[in-house]
N, C-alpha and C positions, 0 to 999 in steps of 0.2 A: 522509412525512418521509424524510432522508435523513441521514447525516454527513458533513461535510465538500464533498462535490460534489452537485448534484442539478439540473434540467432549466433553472434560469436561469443557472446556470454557465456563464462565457462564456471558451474554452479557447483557447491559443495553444501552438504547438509549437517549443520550440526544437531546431533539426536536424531540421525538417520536409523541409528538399531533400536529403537523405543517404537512402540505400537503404532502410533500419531507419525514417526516419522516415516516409517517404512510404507504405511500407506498412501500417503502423500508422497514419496521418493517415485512411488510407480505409476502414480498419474501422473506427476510433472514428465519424466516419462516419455509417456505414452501422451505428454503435449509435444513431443518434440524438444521438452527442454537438454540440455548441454550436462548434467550431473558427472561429474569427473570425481567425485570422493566422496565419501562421508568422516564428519570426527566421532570419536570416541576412544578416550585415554584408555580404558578397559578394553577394548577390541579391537585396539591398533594395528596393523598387519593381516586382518584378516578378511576377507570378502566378500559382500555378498551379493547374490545372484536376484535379478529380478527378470523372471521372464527369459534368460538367456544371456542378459545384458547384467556383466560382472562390475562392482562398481567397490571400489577399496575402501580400507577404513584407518585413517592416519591417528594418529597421538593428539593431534593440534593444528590448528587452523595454519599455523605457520607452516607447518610440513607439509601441508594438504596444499599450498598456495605454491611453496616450492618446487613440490614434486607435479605439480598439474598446470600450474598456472592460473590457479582459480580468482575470478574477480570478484563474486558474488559465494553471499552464505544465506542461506534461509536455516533458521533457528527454531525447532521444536522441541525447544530443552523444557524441564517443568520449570514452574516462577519460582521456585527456593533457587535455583542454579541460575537462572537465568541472567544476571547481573555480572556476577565472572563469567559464564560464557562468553557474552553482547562485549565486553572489557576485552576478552582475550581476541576475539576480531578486531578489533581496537589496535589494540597492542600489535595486533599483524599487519595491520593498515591494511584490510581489503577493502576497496571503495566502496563495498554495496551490503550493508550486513539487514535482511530481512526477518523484524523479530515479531513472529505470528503470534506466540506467546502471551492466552489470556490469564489476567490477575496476577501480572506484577506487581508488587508493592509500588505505587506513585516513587516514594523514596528512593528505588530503586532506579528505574526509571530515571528519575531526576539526576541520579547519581550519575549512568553510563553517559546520559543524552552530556551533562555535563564535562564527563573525560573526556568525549568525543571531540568538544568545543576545547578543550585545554590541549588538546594533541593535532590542534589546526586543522579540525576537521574533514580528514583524512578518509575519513568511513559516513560516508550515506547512510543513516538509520532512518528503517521505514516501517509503522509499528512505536511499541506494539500494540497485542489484541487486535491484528489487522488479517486481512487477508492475503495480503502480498499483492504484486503485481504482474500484471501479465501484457504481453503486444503479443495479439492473434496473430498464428500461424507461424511465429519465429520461438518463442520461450515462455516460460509460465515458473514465478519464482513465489511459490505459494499455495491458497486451498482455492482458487481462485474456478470454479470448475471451467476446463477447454474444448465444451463443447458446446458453448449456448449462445456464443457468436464467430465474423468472421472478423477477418482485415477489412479495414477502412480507414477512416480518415475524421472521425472522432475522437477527442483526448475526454479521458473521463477520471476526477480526482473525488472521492467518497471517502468521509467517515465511517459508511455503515457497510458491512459485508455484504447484507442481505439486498441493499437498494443496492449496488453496488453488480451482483448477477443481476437483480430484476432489469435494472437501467440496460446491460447489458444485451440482454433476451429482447424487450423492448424495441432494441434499435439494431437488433442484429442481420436484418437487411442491408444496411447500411454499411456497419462494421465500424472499428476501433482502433487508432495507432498504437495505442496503449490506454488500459484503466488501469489505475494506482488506488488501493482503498489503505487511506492512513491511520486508521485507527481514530479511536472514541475515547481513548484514557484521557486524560486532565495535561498528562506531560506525554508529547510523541515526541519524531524526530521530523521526518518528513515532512514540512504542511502543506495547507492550501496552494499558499503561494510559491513556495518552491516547484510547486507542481503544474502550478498556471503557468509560471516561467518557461519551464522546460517545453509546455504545449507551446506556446508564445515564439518559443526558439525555434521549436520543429516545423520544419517546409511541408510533412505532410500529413499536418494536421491542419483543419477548417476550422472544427468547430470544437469548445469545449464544454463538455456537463462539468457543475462543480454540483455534490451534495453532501449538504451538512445537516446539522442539527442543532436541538437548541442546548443552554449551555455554554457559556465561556464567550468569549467575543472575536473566536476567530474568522469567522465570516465576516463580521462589518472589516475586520481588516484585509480580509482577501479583496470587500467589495473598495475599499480606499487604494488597493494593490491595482486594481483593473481599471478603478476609474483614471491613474495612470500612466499603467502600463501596459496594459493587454489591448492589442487593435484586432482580435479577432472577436467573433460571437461567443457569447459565453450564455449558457442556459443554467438555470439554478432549479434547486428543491432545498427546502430547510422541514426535516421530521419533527414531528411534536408541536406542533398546531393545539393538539387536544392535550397534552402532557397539563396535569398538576402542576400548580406552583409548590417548589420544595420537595419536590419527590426524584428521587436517581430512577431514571426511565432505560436500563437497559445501561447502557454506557457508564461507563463512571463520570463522564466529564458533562456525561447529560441533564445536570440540574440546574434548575433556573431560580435565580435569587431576586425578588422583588420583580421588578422589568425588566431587572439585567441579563439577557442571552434567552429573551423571548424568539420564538420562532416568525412574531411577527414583527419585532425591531429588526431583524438579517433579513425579510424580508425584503422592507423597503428599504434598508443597507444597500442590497443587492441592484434595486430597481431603479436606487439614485444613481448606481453606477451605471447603468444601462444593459444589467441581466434582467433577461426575461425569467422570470419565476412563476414553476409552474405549483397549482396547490394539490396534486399529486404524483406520484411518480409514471404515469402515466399522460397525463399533459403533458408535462415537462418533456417527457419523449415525442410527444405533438410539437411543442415547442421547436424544440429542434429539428423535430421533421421539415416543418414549415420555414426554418432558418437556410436548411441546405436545399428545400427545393426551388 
């Protein structure tokens, strides 16, 4: 089993012919991901070759979903286009539109996450400024790299890209049903809890990492989500322990205002719900060791 993506997922890349996309179209790839098109209105009809493996390039997500069947879109548009692209998946209705895309305008952002919810949320937005998501060994819809773990039976939900491989690497003994890394902006689509759910749902998944960061109060509401809803084990990390008060720490949504979205209030958020919190990303992968064995 998987969340969200998994090996009949059939993936199309919007800004598959831009630099960012192309390189990323050939490792997803060479994960074994499913890629059946790329868009681009400028180079509609024409093809291109990675490796041997010919991969077409349609007008529009619509055409691209027509002619392939495509479920999934991963988005390497740049942030000035980025808002009509994420709109135009929209407007196609494909369940699953992945926007990796850093330094959207928030406004932006707010704007699509927004249509999405006005057109009865139709489209899964995961992102952005994320890494996308991957279930080892089946698909990889993202920069997510596919080779620093295996299959297993861990669900892993991350803000940060970079904990997000480390966690990965970490536990890759073990292995992963899927990691989902949602992005750090102020407005995503995807959250916490959508993502607990889905692990919550799935039969084969045991255990879940959740890692956040400080910043905004989505963690205390993940941890009021778990205390609940979620009956499986859930392991945590909250980044920025040491982070300045008032200072944007990488993330955009990573600023902390007075006490509010301190890394040590999601702490005990987390602890009141009954996640183990580890105080680096390396306990926390202790943590969970200790959970599954």
């Amino acid at each position: 089993m998987a969340i969200f993506l998994n090996k009949d997922s059939k993936v199309i890349v919007q800004g598959m012919t831009g630099a960012t996309g192309m390189k990323h179209t050939k490792l997803m790839l060479g994960d074994g991901t499913n890629i059946v098109g790329g868009v681009n209105p400028r180079k509609a009809g024409t093809d291109v070759d990675f490796d041997g493996t010919s991969i077409p390039v349609f007008g529009t997500v619509a055409e691209a979903m027509e002619k392939t069947g495509a479920d999934v879109s991963v988005l390497f548009v740049p942030p000035a286009f980025s808002k009509a692209a994420v709109v135009e998946a929209i407007d196609a209705e494909i369940p699953l539109a992945v926007v990796i895309t850093e330094g959207i305008a928030v406004h932006d952002s707010a704007a699509f996450y927004a249509y999405a919810k006005s057109k009865g949320d139709k489209t899964r937005i995961i992102g952005p400024n994320c890494p996308g998501l991957i279930t080892p060994g089946q698909s990889n819809a993202g920069i997510i790299p596919g080779d620093i773990t295996k299959p297993g039976r861990i669900g892993l939900v991350s803000k940060s890209g970079t904990l997000t491989y480390q966690m990965m690497y970490e536990l890759r003994d073990i292995g992963f049903s899927s990691a989902v890394g949602i992005g750090g902006d102020p407005v995503i689509g995807t959250t916490h809890i959508d993502a607990l759910a889905a692990f919550e749902a799935d039969p084969d998944t045991d255990l879940i990492v959740m890692i956040g960061e400080i910043g905004g109060d989505a963690e205390e509401r993940a941890a009021d989500f778990i205390k609940a809803n979620v009956t499986k084990p859930v392991v945590g990390y909250v980044a920025g322990f040491t982070a300045p008060e008032g200072k944007t720490m990488g993330h955009a949504g990573a600023i902390v205002s007075g006490s509010s979205g301190t890394a040590q209030a999601k702490k005990e958020a987390l602890e009141a719900a009954g996640v183990k919190v580890g105080k680096t990303p390396t306990e926390t992968a202790k943590l969970a060791r200790e959970l599954l064995s």
